[in-house]
C-alpha positions in Angstrom: 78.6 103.9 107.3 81.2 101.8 108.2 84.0 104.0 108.3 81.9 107.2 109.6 83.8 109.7 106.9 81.6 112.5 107.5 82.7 112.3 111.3 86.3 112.2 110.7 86.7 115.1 107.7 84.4 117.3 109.5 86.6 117.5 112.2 89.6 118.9 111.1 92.6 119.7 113.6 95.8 119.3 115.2 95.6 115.9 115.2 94.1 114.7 112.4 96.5 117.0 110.0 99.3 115.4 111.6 97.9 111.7 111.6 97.6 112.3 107.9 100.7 114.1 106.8 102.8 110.9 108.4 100.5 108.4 106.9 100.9 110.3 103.5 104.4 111.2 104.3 106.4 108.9 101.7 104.4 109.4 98.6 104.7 113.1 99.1 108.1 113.1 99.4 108.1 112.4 95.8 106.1 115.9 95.4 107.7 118.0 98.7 110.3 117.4 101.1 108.7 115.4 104.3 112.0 113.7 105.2 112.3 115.4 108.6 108.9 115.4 109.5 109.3 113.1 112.9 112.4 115.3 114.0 110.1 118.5 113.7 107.2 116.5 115.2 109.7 115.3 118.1 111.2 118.6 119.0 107.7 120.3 118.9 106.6 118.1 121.5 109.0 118.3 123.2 109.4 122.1 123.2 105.5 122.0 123.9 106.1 119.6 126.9 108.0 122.0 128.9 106.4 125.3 128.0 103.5 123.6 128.3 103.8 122.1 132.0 106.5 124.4 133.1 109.6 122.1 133.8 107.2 120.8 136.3 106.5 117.0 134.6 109.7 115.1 133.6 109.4 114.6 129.9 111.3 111.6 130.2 111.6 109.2 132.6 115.2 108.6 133.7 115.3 104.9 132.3 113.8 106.1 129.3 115.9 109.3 129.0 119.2 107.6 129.9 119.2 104.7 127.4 118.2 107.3 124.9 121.0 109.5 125.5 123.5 106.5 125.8 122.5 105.4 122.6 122.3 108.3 120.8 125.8 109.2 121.3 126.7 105.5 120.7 125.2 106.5 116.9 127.3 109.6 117.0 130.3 108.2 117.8 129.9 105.5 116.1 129.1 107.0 112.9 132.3 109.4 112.9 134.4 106.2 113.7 132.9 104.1 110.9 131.7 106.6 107.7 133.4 106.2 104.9 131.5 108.4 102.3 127.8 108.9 101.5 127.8 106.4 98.6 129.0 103.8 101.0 126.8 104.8 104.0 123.6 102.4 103.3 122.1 101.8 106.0 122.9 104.5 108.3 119.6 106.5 107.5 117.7 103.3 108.5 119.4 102.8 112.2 119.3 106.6 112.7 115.9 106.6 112.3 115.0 103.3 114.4 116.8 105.0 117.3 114.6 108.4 116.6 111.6 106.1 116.9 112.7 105.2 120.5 112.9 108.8 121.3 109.8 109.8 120.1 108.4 106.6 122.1 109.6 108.2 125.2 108.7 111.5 124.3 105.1 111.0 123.5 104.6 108.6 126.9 105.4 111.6 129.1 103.1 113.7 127.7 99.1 114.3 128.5 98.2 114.2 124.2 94.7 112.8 123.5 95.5 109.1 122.9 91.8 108.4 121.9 91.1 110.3 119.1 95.0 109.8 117.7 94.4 105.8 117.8 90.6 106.4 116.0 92.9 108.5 113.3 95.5 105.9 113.2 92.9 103.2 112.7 90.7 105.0 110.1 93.8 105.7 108.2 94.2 102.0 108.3 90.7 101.6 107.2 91.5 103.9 104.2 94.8 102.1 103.3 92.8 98.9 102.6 90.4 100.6 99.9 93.6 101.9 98.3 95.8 98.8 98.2 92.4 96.8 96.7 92.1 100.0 94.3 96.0 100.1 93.2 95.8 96.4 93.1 93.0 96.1 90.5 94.2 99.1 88.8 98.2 97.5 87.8 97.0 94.3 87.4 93.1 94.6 85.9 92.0 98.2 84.8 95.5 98.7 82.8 98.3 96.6 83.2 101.7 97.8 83.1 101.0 101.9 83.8 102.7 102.5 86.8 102.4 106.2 85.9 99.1 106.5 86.2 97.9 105.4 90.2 96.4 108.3 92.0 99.1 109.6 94.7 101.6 106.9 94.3 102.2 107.0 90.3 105.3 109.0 90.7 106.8 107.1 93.3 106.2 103.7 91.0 107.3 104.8 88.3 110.7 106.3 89.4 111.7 102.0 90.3 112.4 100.1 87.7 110.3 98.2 85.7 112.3 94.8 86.2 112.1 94.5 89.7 110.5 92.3 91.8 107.8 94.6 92.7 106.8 96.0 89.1 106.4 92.6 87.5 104.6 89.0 88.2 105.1 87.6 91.0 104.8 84.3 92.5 104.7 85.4 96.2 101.9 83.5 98.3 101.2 81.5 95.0 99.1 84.4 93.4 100.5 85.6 90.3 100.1 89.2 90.1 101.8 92.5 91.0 102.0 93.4 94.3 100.9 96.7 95.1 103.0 99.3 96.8 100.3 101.1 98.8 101.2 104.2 100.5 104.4 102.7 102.1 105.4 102.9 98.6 106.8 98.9 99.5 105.0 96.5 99.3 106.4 94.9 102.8 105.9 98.2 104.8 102.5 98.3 103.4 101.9 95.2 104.8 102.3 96.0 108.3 100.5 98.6 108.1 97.4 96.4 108.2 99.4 94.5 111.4 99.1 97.8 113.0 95.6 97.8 112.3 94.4 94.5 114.0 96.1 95.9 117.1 94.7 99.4 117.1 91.4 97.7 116.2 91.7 95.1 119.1 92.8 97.9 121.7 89.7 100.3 120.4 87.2 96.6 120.7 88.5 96.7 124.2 86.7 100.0 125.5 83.9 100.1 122.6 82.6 97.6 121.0 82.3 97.0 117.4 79.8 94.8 115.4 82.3 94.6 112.5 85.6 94.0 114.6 85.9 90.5 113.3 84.9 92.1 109.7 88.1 94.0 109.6 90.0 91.5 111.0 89.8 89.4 107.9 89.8 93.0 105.3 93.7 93.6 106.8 94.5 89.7 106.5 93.1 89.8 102.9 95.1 92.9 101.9 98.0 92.0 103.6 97.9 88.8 101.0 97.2 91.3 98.2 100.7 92.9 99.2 102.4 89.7 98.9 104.0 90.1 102.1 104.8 87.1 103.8 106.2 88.3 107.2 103.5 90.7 107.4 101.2 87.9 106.9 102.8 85.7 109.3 102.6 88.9 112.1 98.9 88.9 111.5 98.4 85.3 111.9 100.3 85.1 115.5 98.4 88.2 116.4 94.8 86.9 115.4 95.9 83.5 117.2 96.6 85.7 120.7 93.3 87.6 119.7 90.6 85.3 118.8 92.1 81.5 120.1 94.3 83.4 123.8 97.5 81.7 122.9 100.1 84.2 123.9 103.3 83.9 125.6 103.4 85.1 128.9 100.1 83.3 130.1 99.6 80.1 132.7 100.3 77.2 130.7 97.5 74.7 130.1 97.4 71.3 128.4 95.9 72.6 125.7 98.1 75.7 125.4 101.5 73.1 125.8 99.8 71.1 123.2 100.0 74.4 120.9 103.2 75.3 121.3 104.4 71.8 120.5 102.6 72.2 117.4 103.9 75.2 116.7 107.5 74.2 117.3 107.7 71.1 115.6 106.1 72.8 112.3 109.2 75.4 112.7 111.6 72.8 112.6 110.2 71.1 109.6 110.4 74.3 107.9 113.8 75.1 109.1 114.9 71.4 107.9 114.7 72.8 104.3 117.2 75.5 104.6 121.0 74.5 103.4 123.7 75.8 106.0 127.3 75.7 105.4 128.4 75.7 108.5 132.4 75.5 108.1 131.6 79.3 106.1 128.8 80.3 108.5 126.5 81.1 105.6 123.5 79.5 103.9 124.7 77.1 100.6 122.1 79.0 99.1 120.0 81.6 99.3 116.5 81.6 97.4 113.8 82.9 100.1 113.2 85.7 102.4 113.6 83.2 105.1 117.0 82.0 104.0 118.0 85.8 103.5 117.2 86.6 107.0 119.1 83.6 108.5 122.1 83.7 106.1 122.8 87.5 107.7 122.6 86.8 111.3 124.7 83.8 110.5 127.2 85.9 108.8 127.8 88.2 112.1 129.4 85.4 113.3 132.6 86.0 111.1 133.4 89.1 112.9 136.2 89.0 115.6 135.3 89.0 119.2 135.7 92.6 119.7 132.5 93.5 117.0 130.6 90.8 118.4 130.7 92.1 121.6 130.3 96.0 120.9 129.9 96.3 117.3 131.0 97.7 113.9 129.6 101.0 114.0 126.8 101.9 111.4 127.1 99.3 108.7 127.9 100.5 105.3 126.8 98.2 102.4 130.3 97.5 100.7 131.1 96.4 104.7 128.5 94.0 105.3 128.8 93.0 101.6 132.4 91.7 102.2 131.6 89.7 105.3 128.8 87.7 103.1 125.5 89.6 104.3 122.4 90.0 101.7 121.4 92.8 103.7 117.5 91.6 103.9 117.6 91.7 107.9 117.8 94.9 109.4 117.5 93.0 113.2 121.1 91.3 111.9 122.5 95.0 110.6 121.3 96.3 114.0 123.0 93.2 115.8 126.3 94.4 113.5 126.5 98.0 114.0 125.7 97.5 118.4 127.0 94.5 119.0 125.7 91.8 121.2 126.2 93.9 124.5 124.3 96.7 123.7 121.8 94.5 121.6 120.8 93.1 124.9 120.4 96.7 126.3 118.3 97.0 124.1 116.6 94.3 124.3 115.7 94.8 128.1 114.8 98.5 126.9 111.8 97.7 124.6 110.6 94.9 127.3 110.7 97.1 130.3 109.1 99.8 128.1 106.7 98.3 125.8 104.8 97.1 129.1 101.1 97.8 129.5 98.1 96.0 131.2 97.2 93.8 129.3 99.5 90.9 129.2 98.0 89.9 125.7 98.9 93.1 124.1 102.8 92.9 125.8 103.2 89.9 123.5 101.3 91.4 120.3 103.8 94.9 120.7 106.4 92.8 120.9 106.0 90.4 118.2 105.5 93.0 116.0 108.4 94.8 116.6 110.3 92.0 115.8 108.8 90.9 112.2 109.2 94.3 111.6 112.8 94.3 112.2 113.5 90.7 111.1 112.9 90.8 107.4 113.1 94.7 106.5 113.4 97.8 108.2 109.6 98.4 108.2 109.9 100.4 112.1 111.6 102.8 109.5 108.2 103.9 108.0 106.9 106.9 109.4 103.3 105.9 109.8 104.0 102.4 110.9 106.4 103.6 114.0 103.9 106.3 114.8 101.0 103.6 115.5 103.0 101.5 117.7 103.6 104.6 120.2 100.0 105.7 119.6 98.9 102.1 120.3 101.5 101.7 124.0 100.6 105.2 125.1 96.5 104.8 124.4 96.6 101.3 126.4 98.5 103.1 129.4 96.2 106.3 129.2 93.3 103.9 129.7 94.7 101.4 131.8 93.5 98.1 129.7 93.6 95.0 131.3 93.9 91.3 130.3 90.4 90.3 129.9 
């Protein structure tokens, strides 16, 4: 079989109990608490790190464990200076947790954890995720329309949104009029990346064995990314297939036929961009009816802070905050941008490329691109599973030393 089941559920331990309990993490949260389950996962290995190898391997390098540090007190600092309540706090929980992804990044890449078998788990759980989103999908929209109550695992967490939103109703996104499952992101845009993350781990696993049916699941996560209705998803997939199957990357000797490309590319970008309504004596968009024109109305909007938040921030970003300064609050790269300012923003910036840096040039560009969809539209690097795979998927292609083919 295909997916080799038997293989996987007969091997129960360590690792596959944890792969699963942080893929299954956010519909179980409607059923027991999992919403510290990458802090305990973090500390353990970290506390396992030293016992472990007896102070005698630096857990962290001191690039990595600097920047860490620096930010994490920014966030602590930061936080005191700017909270103003719990009901006004919004987006705090999402910029705590990005920053507790980057620690669990440089965590994980100092320590000797079998990298092999976690990116087989991540991948099958990938695997798995498109059989549910196809049986959710026919299920809501075939089998019996409207009962959100009933979906095996994710029921609960569907029915507690309500029924009027854009998620629980018709919708017109990627012209096919149905309702977009949540899968087990429990959104329908986090789900969608989690097929992104599984053309990578799928492209990295290719790389040392080969499968007959790579280019098979290659076109099983574009097709149920589609099902999600998840357009930046879907637009993640298609660069990374491009750098895949047609080696069109950035960060590769330019050709003709490469130049060519990228002319292509760009001039279709600014066709698109044409149709977007800027007012540009309010730095805001005139108005706002798309994803796209969300995302670009709140990095536009930063812009009407003074000097001194521009250059080192607002602290975390309550909602009422951003609210008054015209954000929509669909960009969690422009809330990020708000909160650090563009000083730190750059630190971070040089962070993630000097970290995220493997190999294989190909796969530089394909981590990187990722990241930021992920952090363009929504606050997907926020989803448990999702941030998980892309450390798996650095730390398996350093363990193995993959080259550009």
């Amino acid at each position: 079989m295909i997916l080799n089941i038997k293989s996987y559920l007969l091997k129960i331990d360590i690792y596959s109990i944890l792969v699963l309990l942080i893929f299954l993490a956010a519909p179980l949260r409607f059923y027991v608490s999992t919403s510290i389950i990458l802090e305990i996962v973090t500390f353990g290995l970290v506390v396992w790190g030293f016992a472990k190898h007896k102070f005698t391997k630096k857990i962290w390098s001191p690039t990595a464990s600097k920047f860490v540090v620096y930010f994490f007190i920014y966030f602590i600092i930061s936080s005191f200076i700017s909270y103003n309540g719990f009901d006004e706090a919004g987006f705090a929980n999402e910029n705590y947790r990005f920053f507790l992804f980057l620690i669990m990044l440089a965590v994980m890449a100092s320590l000797p954890l079998d990298f092999d078998k976690l990116s087989k788990l991540c991948l099958w759980c990938c695997k798995m995720h498109i059989l549910f989103t196809l049986y959710e999908f026919t299920y809501i929209n075939l089998l019996a329309l409207g009962d959100y109550d009933g979906i095996f695992l994710v029921g609960k967490a569907m029915a507690s949104y309500d029924v009027d939103s854009q998620y629980l109703r018709e919708s017109d996104n990627l012209g096919l009029m149905a309702i977009r499952p949540f899968g087990l992101m429990l959104q329908p845009q986090k789900s969608g990346f989690v097929f992104c993350v599984g053309i990578i781990l799928q492209y990295i696993r290719n790389r040392l064995s080969h499968s007959h049916f790579t280019n098979l699941w290659y076109i099983l996560f574009v097709v149920s990314i589609f099902l999600t209705g998840a357009k930046t998803a879907l637009l993640c997939a298609l660069v990374l297939l491009i750098a895949i199957k047609l080696n069109i990357y950035l960060g590769q000797k330019m050709t003709r036929k490469r130049l060519g490309i990228y002319h292509v590319i760009i001039f279709v970008l600014i066709v698109y961009s044409l149709f977007i309504g800027i007012d540009i004596q309010n730095i805001a968009l005139i108005s706002s009816n798309s994803a796209r024109n969300d995302v670009l109305n709140d990095n536009l909007c930063f812009l009407n802070y003074d000097i001194p938040n521009i250059l080192l921030g607002i602290g975390i970003p309550y909602q009422k905050s951003l609210l008054i300064h015209g954000y929509i609050c669909e960009c969690f790269e422009a809330r990020l941008l708000a909160q650090v300012g563009i000083v730190n923003f750059i630190l971070l910036l040089w962070f993630l490329k000097s970290f995220y840096k493997t190999y294989d040039k190909r796969l530089n560009f394909m981590l990187l691109i990722t990241l930021f969809f992920m952090c363009l539209h929504y606050c997907v690097i926020n989803a448990y599973f999702i941030s998980f795979c892309m450390i798996v998927i650095y730390c398996y292609a350093k363990q193995y030393k993959i080259y550009t083919m």
